[in-house]
Every structure is written in C-alpha cells, then in structure tokens.
N, C-alpha and C positions, 0 to 999 in steps of 0.2 A: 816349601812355600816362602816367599818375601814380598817386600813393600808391602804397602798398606794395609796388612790381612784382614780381615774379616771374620769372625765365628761365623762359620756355617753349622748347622745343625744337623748332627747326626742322621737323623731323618730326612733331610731334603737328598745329603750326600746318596745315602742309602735307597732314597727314591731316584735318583739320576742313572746309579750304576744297574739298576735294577731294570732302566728302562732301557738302555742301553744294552744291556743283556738280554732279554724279551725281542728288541728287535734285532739283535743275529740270530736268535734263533730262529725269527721268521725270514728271513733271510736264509737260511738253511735248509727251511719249510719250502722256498720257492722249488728247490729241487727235489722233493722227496717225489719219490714214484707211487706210494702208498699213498700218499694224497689227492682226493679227488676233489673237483673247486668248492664243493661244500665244507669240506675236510679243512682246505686249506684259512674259507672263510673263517671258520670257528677259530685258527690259529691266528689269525689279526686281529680278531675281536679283542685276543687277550694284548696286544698290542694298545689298539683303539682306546682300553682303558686307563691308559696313563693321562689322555687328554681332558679338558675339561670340557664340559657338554656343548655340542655343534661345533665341536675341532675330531679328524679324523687322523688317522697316519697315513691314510692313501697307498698303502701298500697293494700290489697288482700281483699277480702271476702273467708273462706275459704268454707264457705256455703254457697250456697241459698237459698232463699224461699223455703217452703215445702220440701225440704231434710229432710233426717233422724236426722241428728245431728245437725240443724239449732235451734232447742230450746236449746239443750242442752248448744250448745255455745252462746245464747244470755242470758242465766245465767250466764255466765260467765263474759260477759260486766259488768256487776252490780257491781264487785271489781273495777273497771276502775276511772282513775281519770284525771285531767288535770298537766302534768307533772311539781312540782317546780321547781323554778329556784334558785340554791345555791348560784351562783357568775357568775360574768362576767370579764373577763381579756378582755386590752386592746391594742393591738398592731398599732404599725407604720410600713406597708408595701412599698415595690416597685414600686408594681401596684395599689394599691385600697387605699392607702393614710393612711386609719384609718381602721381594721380590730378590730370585734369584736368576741370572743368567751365566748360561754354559756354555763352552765356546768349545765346539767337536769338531774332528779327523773327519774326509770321506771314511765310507769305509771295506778301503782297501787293505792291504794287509800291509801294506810297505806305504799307505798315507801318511804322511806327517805333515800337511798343513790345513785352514782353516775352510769349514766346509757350511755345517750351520750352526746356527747359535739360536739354544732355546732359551724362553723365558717357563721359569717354574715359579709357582707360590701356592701354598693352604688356600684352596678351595673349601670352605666348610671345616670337615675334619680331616683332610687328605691332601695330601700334595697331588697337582696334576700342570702339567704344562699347558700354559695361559695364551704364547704367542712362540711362532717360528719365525727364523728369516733365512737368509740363504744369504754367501757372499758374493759380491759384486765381481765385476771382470777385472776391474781394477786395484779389489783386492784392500779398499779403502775406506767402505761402504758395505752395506748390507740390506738384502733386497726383501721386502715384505713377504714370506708366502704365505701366513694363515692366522688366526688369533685377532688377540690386541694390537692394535696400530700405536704403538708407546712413542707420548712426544717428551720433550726434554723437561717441561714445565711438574711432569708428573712424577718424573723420578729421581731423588735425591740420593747421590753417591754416596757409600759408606764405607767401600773398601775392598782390595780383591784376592785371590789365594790363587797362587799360582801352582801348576801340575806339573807339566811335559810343555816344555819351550818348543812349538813350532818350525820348522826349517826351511819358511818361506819367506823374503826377507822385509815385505811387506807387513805378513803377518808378525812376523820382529816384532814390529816398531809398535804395533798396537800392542802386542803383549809384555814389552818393557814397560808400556805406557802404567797408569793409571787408573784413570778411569776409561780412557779407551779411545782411540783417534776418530772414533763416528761421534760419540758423545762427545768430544770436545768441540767438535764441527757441525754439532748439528744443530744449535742456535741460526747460523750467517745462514746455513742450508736452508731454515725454515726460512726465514725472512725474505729469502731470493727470491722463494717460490713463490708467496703470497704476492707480492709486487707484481710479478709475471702471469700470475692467473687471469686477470680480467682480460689482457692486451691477446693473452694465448686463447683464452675462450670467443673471443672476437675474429679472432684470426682463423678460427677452425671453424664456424659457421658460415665463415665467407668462404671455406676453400669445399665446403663437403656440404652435400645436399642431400635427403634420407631418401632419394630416387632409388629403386630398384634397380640391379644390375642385369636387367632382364634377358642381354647375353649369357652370361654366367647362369642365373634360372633357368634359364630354355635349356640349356647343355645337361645341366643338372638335375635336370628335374625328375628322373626317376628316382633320385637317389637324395631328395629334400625329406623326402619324410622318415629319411632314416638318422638325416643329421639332424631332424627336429627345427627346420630354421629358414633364414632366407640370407641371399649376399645383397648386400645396397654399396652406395659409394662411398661409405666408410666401416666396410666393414663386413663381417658375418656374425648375423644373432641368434640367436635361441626365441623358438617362440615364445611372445609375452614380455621381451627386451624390448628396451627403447632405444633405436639407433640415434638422438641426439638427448641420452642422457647425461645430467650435467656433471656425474661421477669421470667421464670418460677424461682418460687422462690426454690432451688434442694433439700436444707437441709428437712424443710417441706414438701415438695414434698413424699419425701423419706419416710418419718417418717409417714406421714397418708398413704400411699402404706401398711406400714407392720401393722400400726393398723388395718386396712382395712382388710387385710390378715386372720387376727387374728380374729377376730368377727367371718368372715367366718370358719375356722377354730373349734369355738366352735358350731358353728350352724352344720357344719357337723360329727364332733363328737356326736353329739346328734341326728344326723339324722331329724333334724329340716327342713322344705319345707314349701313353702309361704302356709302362712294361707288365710282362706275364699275363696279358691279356688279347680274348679277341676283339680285334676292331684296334682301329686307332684314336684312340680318347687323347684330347690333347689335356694339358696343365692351365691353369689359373691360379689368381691371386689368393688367400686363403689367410684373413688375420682376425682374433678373435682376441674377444675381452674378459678377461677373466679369472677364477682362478687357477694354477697348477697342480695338479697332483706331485706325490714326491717321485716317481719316475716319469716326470716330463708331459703328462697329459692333460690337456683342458679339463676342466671336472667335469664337461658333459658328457666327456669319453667315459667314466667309470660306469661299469658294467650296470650296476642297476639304474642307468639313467638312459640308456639305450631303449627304443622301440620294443616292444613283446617277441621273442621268437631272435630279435637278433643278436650277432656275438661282436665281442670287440674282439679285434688281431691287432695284435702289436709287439714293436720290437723297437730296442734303441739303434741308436745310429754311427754313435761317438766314436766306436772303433773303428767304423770298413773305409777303406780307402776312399770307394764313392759310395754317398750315402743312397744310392739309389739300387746296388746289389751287392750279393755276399761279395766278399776276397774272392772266396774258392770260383765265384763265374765270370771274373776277370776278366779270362784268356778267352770265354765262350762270345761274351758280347763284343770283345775286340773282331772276333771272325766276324758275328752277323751283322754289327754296327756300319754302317758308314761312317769315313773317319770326324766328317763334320756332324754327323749326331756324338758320338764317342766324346768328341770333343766338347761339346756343347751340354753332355750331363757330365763329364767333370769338372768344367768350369761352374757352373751349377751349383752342386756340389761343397765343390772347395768355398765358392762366397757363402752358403748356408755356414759351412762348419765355423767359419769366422767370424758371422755375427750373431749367432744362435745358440743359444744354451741350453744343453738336453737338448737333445735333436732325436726325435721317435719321425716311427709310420705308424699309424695305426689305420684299418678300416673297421667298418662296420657294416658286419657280411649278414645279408638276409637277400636270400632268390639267388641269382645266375647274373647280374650288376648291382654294384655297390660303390660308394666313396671310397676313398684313398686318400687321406690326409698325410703329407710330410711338412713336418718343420720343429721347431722350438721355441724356445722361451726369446723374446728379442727387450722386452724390459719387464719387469716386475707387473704381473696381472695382463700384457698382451703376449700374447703365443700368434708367431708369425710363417707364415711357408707357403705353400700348394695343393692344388685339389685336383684331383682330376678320380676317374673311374676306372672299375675294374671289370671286364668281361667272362667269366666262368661258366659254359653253358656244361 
C-alpha cells in the first residue's frame, strides 16, 4: 500500500473479499448441471445479501439445463475468475459515517483493468454495498448502475490503500492519483450539467411528442403484452410510465432514438427480416429507459417481471463476429444470404458493437410469436437497439 492510506477496517476488508468470493462462486453456479432455476435462485439469494435493501446483484442464468447452448456456455465459465481488487478510497459521509469504495478487475481470469467500483458502508450493524457504477468507454468516468446517486458535496476524502496496480493506462492515472480523476472532475461536471438542463429540457419537448408509433404498434402487437408496454416517439415504456417524464435524460435520449433509427435503416436497405423464423418480420427502432441488469438486461427483462407462463431467452453478444448469429453459422448464412442482405447485418452489426455496451438478445417466448429484443447499454439508464419478432409454429 502507499500514498495517502487510510485504516480500513478489518471488517469492511473481510466483507469485500467475501463478496467477491460468493459471487464466483455464483458464477460457477451458472454452469452446474445439478442446478435447476430454482436451485440456482437459492444460490443468488446468498449473493443478493451483500446488498442493502432494494439493491439486487441481478445475476441471470442465461441457460438452463439441457438447452441447446447450456454446454456451450459452461465453456465459457472456465475463463472466469474472482474479481481483483486494485484500491480502496476512503470517504467521510452525512449519513453512513465512513464510506468505502472498491475499485475491481472484469472477471476474467487474465482481467487486469478497471470494471466497477462499489460503494460499501455499516448498514445498521452489517456492512452491505450501498451503490454500483460501472466504467465509462473512456475509461475516465463512471457510469451510474444501481444504489446511491453520490454527489461531491456529500463525500469528503480521507485517503486511499492501494492493492494491484491496474494495466490500463487510463486506469494508471486514476490509480496513481489520490482521491481519484472522477472526483477531482466532478465539481465543473456537475456545474456544466445544471446550466444545460433547462435549454436541453426545452429542446427535447420541441423535438418529441408522446404520439403513439402506431406503425410499430400495428406490427407488434401480438407481442405488446408480453413486453408489457407501448413504443411512442421517444421511446418504449413500461405500463404506467410516463413517456414525458421529467427524470428523462433528453440529450441521450435523442441521440439513441436516431442511432436506433439507423441500424433499422441499414437492416432495411438490405432487406434483412428476423432470422430463425417463419415469415418475414422486419427490425425496428427499440430504446428504453432504465435500469441495467449486471449482464446487460433492461430490469423488465428479469424473469419475475415477465408476463405468467412466459420465459426469458437470452444470450450476450460481445464475442461473435456478427451479433446477429453464432461464428459456427457463418459459412451457412453466407450460402443462403444474398450478398446485399449478408452485407447489410454486418454492417449492422459492426455500428452496434461500437456504440453499445453489453450487447445481449434476449426474447420473451410465450405461444408460436414473440419479441426479439437486440441491443445494449448506449449511456447510463438508456439501453438502445431493435425489435422485431420471432415466428415458431
């Protein structure tokens, strides 16, 4: 350890590594074959309880036993490791006295840089993590996912302990630092925003009107009551949302609307229609508000928020060449493809992986058609991509 250290307390330390070890083992959990989704629930629960009350770990099985892809993705566990811990900064809070934050590996097994950072503090009589964030694409910054929203006026620096120097050279600079290059920046950050709110909340009420996409409805509409929702011109909600809520972040907003557009746009250029299905479903715009789960899902995807009787299917994207099928069917869609559709979902494709983070499919399978959601995270609370339907008779 150097620079400015800090006592940590035996107890928080011992509560960090404990959490950290609880979630590979669920993580390990994803793959067992002995587990069946109840089995596996009970194994998150014990996870779940590191948090403090209405924060979750959102841990998924994206398989189950005996599915098709449930081998394929328990190879995948085998890269898997127990997340480092690089440093720990220590703050003096309002409320919670002593706040500690942790700054962790993915966890890969050969990870060595900056993936997220929790906040832990004494709950009561128990340590439990308070607030998550995630890092930024830039690598400079840190993205809200869950918890306490901590602004600078609440937490006063008291000193940091360093672990495992990171070997990202970004992450460097923050971890030679101090108190930390977000916290040094994030005074001018607050100030920029607030100035900019009114002109950007002006700006977004001129450009977006809470009219039904009654295109999009019509197409969809067998398959609305499984997403629970409707699409309008900014957006898709959740029943009981309000599409000109004043929480909505406009600039963002905006900005994945016309990436969203766009995707669509190359997919119908190419004449591209949901694959593995029958019929030709075409693609649409597809962007939501909200929060993330920790493998890449809107929280209305999590299974007990789905309709009665339906399942959620899902699977990440980050690895395949094109996100829209395995590696191994490559060579097969190249045969049946025409070379301007072929063309038109790897262009596709490729702009997703570039500005989307976590990038999943997931549907939500109940009867013989269902939705097909692809996309990712495009900023902090909006998850951006595509919709279209799947045919299974």
């Amino acid at each position: 350890m150097s620079g400015k250290a800090c006592y940590i307390e035996k107890e928080a330390l011992e509560f960090l590594q404990n959490f950290l070890e609880t979630e590979y083992k669920i993580t390990l959990a994803k793959a067992r074959e002995d587990l069946n989704q109840d089995g596996f629930n009970k194994e998150v629960e014990k996870l779940d309880v590191f948090y403090m009350k209405g924060l979750k770990s959102g841990v998924i099985r994206p398989y189950n036993t005996g599915t098709e892809n449930f081998s394929i993705f328990a190879e995948e566990v085998k890269i898997k490791a127990i997340r480092k811990i690089f440093l720990i900064r220590v703050y003096k809070h309002t409320d919670y006295e002593i706040v500690y934050r942790a700054y962790v590996s993915t966890d890969r097994e050969k990870g060595n840089s900056y993936f997220f950072s929790y906040y832990f503090a004494k709950v009561e009589d128990s340590f439990k993590i308070i607030s998550q964030y995630l890092i930024n694409d830039a690598r400079i910054g840190w993205e809200w996912k869950q918890g306490i929203k901590f602004k600078i006026n609440t937490l006063e620096f008291l000193g940091v302990n360093r672990f495992i120097e990171p070997n990202q050279a970004k992450d460097c600079e923050d971890y030679k630092s101090e108190a930390g290059s977000d916290y040094e920046t994030l005074i001018k950050e607050e100030l920029d925003k607030s100035l900019d709110e009114r002109s950007e909340k002006l700006k977004f009420m001129e450009s977006f009107r809470d009219m039904e996409d009654t295109k999009i409805n019509n197409s969809l509409a067998s398959c609305l009551c499984l997403l629970k929702g409707r699409f309008y011109t900014n957006g898709f909600f959740r029943e009981g949302s309000n599409p000109k809520a004043a929480k909505l972040k406009e600039k963002d907003l905006k900005e994945a609307i016309v990436f969203s557009k766009d995707i669509v746009k190359i997919l119908r250029n190419g004449e591209c229609t949901s694959l593995d299905s029958e019929g030709d479903k075409g693609y649409y715009p597809f962007v939501y508000c909200g929060e993330m789960l920790l493998d890449g899902l809107p929280d209305f995807a999590a299974k007990d928020d789905v309709p009665k009787g339906a399942i959620v299917e899902y699977d990440t994207l980050g690895e395949r060449f094109c996100i829209f099928w395995y590696d191994e069917f490559e060579e097969d869609y190249e045969e049946d493809l025409v070379q301007e559709t072929l063309e038109a979902f790897k262009s596709a494709s490729d702009k997703m992986k570039s500005y989307l983070k976590d990038l999943v499919e997931f549907s939500v399978v109940h009867g013989t058609e269902y939705p097909v959601v692809i996309g990712g995270t495009f900023s902090s609370g909006i998850f951006a991509g595509i919709v279209t339907t799947r045919v299974h008779t």
